[in-house]
N, C-alpha and C positions, 0 to 999 in steps of 0.2 A: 144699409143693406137693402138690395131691390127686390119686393117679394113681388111674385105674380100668381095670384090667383088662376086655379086649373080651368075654372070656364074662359077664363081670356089668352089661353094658348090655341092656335089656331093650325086644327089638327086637317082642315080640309083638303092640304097638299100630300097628304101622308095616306100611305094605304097600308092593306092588313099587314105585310111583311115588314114593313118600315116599322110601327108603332111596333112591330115584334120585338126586332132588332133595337130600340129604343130604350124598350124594358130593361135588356138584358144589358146596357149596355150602363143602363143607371143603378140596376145593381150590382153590375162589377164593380163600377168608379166608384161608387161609395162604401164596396166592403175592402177594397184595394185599394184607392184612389190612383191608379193608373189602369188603363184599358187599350188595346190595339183592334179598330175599327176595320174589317178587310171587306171592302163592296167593289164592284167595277166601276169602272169610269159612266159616269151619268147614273147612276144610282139615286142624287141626293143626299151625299153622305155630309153636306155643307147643313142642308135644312134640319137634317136628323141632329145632325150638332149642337144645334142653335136649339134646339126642341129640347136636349137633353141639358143643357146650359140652365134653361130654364125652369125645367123640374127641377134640376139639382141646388135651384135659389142662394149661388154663390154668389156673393156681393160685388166679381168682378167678372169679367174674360177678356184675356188675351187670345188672340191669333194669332201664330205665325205662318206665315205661307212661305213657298221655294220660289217663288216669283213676284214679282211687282208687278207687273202686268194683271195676275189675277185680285188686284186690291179692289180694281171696281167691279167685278166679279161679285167678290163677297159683299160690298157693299149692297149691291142688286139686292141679294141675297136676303139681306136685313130687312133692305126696304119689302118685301112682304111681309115682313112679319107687322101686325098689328098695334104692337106694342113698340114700334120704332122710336115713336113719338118719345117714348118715356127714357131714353135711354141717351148717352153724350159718348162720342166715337171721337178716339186722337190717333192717326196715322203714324207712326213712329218709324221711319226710314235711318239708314246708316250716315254717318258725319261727312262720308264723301260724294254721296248719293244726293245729299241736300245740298252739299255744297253746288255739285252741279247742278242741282236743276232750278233751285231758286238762288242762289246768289250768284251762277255763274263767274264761279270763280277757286281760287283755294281758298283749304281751311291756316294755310301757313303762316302768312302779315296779317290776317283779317284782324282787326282792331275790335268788332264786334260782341268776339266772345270772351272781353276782359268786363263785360259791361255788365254783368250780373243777368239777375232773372225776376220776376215779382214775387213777393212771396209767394202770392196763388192765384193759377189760372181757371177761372171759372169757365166749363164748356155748355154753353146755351143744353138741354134736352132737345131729343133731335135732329142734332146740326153736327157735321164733322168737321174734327179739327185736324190740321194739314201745317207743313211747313210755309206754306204758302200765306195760308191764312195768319201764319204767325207774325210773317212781317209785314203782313200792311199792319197787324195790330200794333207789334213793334219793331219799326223800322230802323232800329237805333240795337237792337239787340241779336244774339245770335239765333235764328229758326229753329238749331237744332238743337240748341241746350232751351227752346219755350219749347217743344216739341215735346222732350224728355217729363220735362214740368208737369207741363199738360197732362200727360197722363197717369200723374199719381192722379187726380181726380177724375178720370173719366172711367164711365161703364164699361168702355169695349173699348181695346189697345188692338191696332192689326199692325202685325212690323212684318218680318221677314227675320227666314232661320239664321240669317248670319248675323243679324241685330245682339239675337239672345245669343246665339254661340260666343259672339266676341265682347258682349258687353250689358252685362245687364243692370250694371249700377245705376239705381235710380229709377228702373223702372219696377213698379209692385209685381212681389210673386203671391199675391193670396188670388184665391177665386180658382178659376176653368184654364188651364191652359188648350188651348186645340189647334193640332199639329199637322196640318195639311199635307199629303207627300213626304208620308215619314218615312217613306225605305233609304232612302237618303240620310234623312235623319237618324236612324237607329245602326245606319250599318258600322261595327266596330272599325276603327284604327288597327292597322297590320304593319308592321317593318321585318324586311326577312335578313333573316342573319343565313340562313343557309340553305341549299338547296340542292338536294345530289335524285338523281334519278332510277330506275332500282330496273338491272336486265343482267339478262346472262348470268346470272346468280350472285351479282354484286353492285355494291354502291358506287355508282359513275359519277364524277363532277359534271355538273353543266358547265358551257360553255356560254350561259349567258351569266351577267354581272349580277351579283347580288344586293339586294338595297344598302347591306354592311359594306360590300366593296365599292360602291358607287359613292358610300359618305364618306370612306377614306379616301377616296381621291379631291372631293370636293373639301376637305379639312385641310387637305395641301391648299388648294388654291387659295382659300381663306389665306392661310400664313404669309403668303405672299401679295393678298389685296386687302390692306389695312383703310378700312376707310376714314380713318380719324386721321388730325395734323397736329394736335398738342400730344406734348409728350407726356402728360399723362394717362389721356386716354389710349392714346399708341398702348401704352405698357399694358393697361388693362386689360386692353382686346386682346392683346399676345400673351399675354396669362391664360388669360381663359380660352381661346384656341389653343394653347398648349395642355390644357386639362383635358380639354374634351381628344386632343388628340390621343393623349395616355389612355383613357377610360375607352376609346375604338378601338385603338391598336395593343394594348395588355391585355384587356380586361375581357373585350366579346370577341374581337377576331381572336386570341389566343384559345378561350373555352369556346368555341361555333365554328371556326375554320380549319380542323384536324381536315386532314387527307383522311380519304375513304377509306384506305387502307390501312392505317391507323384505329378507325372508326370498327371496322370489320375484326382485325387481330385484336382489339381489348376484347370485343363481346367475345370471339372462341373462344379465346385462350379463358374467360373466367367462365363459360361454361361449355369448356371440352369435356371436363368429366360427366355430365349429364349427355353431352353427345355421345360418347360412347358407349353408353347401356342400351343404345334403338338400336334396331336394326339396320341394315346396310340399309335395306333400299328406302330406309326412311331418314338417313339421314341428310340427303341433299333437300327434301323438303321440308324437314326441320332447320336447317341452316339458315337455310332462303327467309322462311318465318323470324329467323331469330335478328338474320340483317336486317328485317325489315323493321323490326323492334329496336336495334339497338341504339339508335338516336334519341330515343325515350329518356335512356337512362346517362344520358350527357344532359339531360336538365336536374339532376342531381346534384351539378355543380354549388361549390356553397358558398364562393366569395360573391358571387353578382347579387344575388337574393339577399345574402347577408348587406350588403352595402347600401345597395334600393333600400334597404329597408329602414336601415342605419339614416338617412336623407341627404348624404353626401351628392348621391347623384343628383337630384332636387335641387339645390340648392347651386348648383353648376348651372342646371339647365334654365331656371330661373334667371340665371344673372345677364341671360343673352338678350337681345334686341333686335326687332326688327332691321334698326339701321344698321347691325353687326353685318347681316347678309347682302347689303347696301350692292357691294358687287358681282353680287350673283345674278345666274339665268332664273327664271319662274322654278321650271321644275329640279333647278338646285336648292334654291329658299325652298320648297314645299315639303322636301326631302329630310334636310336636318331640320326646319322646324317640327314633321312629324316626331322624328327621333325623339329630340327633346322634348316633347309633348309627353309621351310615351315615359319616360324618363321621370319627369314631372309627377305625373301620374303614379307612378311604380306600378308600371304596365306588369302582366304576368306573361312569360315565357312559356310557352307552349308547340309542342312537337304535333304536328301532322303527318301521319304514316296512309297511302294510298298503295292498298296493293296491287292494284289493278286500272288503268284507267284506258278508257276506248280513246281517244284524246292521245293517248303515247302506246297506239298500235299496241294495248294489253300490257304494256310494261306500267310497273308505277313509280313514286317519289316519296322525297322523305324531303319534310321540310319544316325548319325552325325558325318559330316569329316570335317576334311580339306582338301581343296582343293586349289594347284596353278598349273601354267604350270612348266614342268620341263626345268632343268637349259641347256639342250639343245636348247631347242627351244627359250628360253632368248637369248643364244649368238645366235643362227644363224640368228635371226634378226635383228642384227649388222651389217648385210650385205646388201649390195643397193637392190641386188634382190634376191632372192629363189624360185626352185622349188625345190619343196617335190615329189618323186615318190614312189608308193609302188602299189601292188597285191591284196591290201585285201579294202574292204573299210571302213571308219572310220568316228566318232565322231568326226570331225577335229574341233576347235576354229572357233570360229564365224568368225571372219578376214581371212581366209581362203578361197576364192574360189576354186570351184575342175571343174577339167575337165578331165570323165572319157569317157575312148574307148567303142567303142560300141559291139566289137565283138571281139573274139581269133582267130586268124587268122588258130591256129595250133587243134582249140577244134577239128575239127573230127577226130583227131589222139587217143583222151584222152577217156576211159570208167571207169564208177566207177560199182563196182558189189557187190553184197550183195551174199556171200558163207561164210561157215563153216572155219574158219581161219587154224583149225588143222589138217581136211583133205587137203587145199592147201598145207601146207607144207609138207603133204607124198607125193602128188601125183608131185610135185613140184621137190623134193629131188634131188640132182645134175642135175637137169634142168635148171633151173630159180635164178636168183640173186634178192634177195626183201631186200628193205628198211621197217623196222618194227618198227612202230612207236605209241610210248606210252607215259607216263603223267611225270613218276619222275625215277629218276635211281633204287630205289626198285622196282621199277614195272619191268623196262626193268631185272634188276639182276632174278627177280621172274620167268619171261618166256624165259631166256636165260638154266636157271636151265631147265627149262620143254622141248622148243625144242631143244635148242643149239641153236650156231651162237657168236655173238664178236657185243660189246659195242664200239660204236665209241667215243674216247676219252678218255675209261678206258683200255679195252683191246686192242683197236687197232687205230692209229692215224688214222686222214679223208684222208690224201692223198694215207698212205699205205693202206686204205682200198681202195680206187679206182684204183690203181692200181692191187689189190689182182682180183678186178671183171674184167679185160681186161684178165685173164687170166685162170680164174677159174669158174665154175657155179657151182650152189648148197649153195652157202651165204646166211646167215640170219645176216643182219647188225643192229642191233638195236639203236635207236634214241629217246633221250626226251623230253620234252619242255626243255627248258632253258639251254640245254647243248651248249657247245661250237660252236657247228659244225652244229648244228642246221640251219642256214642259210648261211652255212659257204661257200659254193662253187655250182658254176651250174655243175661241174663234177658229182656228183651224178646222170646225165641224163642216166650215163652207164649203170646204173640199169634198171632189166625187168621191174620192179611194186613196187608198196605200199604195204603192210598191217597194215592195221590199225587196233589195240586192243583197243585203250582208246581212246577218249575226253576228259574227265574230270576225276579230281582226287577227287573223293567224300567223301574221308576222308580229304578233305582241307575245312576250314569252309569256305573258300571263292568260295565253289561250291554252297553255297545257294545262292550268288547276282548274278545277271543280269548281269554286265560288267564282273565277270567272266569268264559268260556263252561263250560271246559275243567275249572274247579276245580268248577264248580256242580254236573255232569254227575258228577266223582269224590264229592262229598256225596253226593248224591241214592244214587249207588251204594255208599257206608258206609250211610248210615241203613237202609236198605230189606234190606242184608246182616242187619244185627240180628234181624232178624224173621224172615229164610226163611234158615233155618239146622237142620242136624240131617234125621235122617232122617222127615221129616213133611212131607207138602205141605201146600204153604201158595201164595199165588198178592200178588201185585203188581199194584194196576188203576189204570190213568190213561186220562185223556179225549184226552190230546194227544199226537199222531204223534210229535209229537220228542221227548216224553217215551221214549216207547218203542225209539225208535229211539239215543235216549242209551244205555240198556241195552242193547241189541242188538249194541253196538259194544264193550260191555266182558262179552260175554258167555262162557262157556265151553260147551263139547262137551255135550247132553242138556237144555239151557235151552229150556221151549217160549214160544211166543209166539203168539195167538190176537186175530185182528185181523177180526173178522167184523162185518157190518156191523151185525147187531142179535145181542146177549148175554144171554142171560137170567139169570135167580137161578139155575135148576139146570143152566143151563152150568158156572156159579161154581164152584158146591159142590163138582161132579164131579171138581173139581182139588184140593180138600182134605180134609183128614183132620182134621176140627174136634173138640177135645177138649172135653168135656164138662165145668160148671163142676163146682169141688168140692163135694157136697151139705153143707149145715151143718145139723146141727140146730137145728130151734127149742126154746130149754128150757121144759121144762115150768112152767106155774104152777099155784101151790098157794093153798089160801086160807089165810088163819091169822086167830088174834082174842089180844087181850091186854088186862092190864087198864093203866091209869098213872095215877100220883096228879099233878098239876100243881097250879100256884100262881095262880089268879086276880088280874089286875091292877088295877089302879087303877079303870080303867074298866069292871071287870066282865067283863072278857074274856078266855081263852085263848087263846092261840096254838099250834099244833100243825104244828110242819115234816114233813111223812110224805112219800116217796118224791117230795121237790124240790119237792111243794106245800103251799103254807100254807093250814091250815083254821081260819076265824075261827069260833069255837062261838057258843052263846046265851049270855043276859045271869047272870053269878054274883053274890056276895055279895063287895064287893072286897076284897082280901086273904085271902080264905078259900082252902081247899084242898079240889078236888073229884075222886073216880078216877072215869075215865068209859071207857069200851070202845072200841076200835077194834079195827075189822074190816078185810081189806083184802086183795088177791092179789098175790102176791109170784115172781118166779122163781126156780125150787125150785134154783139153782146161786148164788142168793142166802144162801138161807137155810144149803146147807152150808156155806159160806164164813163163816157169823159174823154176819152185817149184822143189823143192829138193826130193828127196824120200829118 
């Protein structure tokens, strides 16, 4: 166990409000052992972690981060603390993740990982251990099963949330877990069995597909794309697709897919007698009330709950395979593996009634899911303790206490503004570097066409785009929800500003619900944190009210907001502190002249490759040998370097 002595924690990065938030955060964890951290972006909620790790003198900590990218991040991070020295760090990456980047290759024929492991990997104090590091030590064995090894002995494990989500065998859960970017992490699993919309005094079907109707059609395709060739596995697959098809089509679409109609004449009819005792003019809006309830009372149902419960269903959804889905699309696999997850689980059914929503012009919905936690938040509560931290704040699980900051240390740096997005970018034009940030890669593809600029992750990777802005102004970097890079890195701080075109994708039927609303609104506010960060203003500009008013509502203390009705360019500026690109030299050219003897060909010809072009000469004597001079200008960081001319 690692004790640290309170005078050798090194409180001088920490101010009054941190050390607050500190306390409070150590005596949550240790009367709960679970705590939800909510700071803004650049807060320091990385240091405060590490700070609270070590008052709480747990004998281990794991990290998990959402990104790989922020590994050397957190590493930084360590290295100030003092007591670095005393402490042995093992990088823990996913089995395909290492395969690609130190073995360059698959994990499939590899011979490697039949080769055992050592009993025990000692990690030097101080020094971090990496896949890398694994195979120069053993070059004979697999990186990622030393990797795994490695850190039952080490102080500090950093992996990544889909390490723990999909595998945590083998790695220790005693000590600190700390959860970087938990809104992700915490947000529950949902699959919708139904969805009817609520107007004109009744229950309407949508006309968009339900997650229940979209897995019945994909349970068909299944039947007819067997990915096995022996005949026993054939039969197996076809067994259990034929279960699973019974258990969708009897079992939930029978109890979840009534017509509304249906839906509506059970509830009157069993409480017409209590309609009748109101008055007239009360009873159309008691009815209205009663429809909007009576989807409640179809989770009353008792064979699905009786069955879940029974493990029948479990023991189905168990028996499948990733290779089952072998011939599916992405978001086919994503789809019934959620199912069965859920399943698995013995997710609980629950009915959502919205009487009202501004999102469906005042009409509401009535909607029946499934609901459980997801399988991250399952494993990381395998762990003695947890803190969850993230930026945005959330719907956390009951069992959950939160302890959020009270202020942004860095808000008066940060302005959000309401301007015209396509005069910013004339007036902008080899000025200014902006993060532009929209809903889905059609959209970003859509206004990359209109202004220009580069996709991060299709056209241009996230580090060589950070690098392109240390040297360049005038970038339009475009960004979407759910891409890679999305939260990928605090480097994006290099950046002048935001702009924001979208929130919401309103052609996704899931812009009518509420948590849509609600998750889009917490993106919007990740993404745009990356950028206004650190003590540099920097400014935020969108065209649309409710854009702004999204931010307004997750604002903190000194955040401005500038809402006039015309904006100009040196309104803009006035709000930032725009850094100059980094000057490059251009290398000098020199000229040079040489002599070379070559081989005349067949045809009487030379050929001459000089700096990537070929020069066809005049007519020779063929086969002879003729030296002829070139002359030519070269860049003189060519020429030190060796290059031939």
């Amino acid at each position: 166990m690692i004790n640290i002595r309170d005078e050798h924690i090194n409180f001088s990065f920490l101010n009054t409000s941190q050390n607050c938030d500190i306390e409070k955060l150590i005596n949550t964890i240790s009367a709960q052992d679970r705590v939800l951290f909510c700071a803004p972006t650049g807060y320091g909620k990385t240091r405060i972690a590490l700070t609270v790790w070590q008052q709480l003198r747990t004998n281990r900590l794991t990290v998990s981060l959402s990104s790989y990218h922020n590994i050397s991040t957190f590493i930084n991070e360590l290295n100030e603390l003092k007591e670095f020295k005393n402490y042995s760090v093992c990088i823990v990456k996913g089995r395909e993740k290492t395969a690609r980047e130190v073995c360059k290759g698959s994990c499939t024929r590899c011979v490697y990982k039949k080769n055992g492991r050592p009993e025990k990997i000692e990690i030097p104090k101080g020094e971090v251990f990496d896949a890398h590091r694994a195979k120069q030590l053993y070059p004979d064995k697999c990186p990622y099963i030393i990797t795994r090894s490695a850190a039952r002995n080490a102080d500090i494990i950093i992996t990544h949330h889909r390490v723990i989500e999909t595998n945590t065998n083998g790695l220790p859960t005693d000590g600190l877990l700390i959860v970087d970017e938990a809104d992700r992490a915490l947000e529950p699993v949902f699959f919708e069995l139904s969805y009817y919309t609520l107007a004109n005094w009744h229950l309407q079907r949508s006309d968009k597909k339900t997650d229940l109707q979209r897995l019945h059609e994909i349970i068909n395709k299944l039947k007819s794309k067997n990915p096995y060739y022996s005949d026993a596995a054939e039969q197996c697959y076809e067994e259990k697709v034929k279960s699973l098809s019974w258990v969708v089509d009897e079992e939930f679409k029978n109890a979840y897919e009534k017509l509304p109609q249906v839906c509506e004449m059970a509830h009157i009819t069993k409480n017409i007698t209590e309609l009748k005792k109101l008055p007239e003019k009360d009873i159309k809006v008691s009815l209205l009330v009663r429809i909007q309830n009576a989807y409640e009372e179809l989770t009353d149902n008792i064979i699905i709950p009786k069955m879940v419960a029974e493990g029948e269903f479990v023991k189905l959804a168990e028996s499948f395979s990733d290779y089952d889905f072998k011939r599916l699309k992405n978001e086919e696999r994503e789809l019934i593996k959620r199912f069965l997850y859920l399943l698995k689980i013995k997710a609980a059914i629950e009915p959502k009634v919205v009487k009202s929503s501004e999102l469906l012009n005042g009409n509401g919905y009535v909607e029946i899911m499934m609901k459980g936690q997801n399988e991250f938040y399952r494993r990381a509560t395998e762990f003695d303790k947890v803190l969850f931290m993230t930026a945005t704040p959330l719907s956390t699980p009951e069992d959950i206490p939160v302890v959020k900051a009270e202020h942004d240390p860095y808000g008066r740096y940060k302005t959000f503004i309401k301007a015209p997005l396509a005069k910013v970018i004339k007036d902008s034009r080899r000025l200014l570097n902006w993060l532009c940030v929209t809903t889905s890669s059609r959209r970003a593809e859509e206004y990359k066409a209109k202004y220009g600029g580069l996709i991060i992750d299709k056209d241009i990777k996230l580090h060589e785009a950070v690098e392109k802005a240390r040297t360049e102004k005038g970038l339009l970097l475009w960004i979407f929800y759910g891409s890679k890079s999305e939260r990928g890195t605090n480097d994006l701080s290099i950046l002048d500003g935001v702009l924001i075109f979208d929130m919401y994708d309103r052609s996704d039927r899931q812009y009518l619900k509420t948590d849509y609303k609600e998750n889009c609104k917490n993106e919007l506010y990740q993404i745009t944190s990356r950028v206004l960060r650190g003590a540099k203003r920097k400014v935020a500009i969108a065209e649309d009210d409710e854009i702004l008013n999204a931010l307004k509502e997750r604002s903190y203390k000194g955040w401005k907001f500038i809402e006039k009705d015309k904006v100009s360019f040196m309104d803009i500026t006035m709000h930032m502190d725009v850094t100059p690109a980094a000057k490059v030299s251009k290398p000098k050219e020199i000229e040079i002249s040489t002599k070379k003897r070559v081989k005349v060909n067949h045809k009487g010809q030379i050929m001459i490759v000089f700096n990537s072009n070929e020069i066809d000469t005049k007519k020779f004597k063929p086969g002879s040998e003729v030296e002829i001079d070139i002359y030519a200008k070269i860049r003189e960081s060519l020429k030190q370097e060796g290059t031939e001319a």
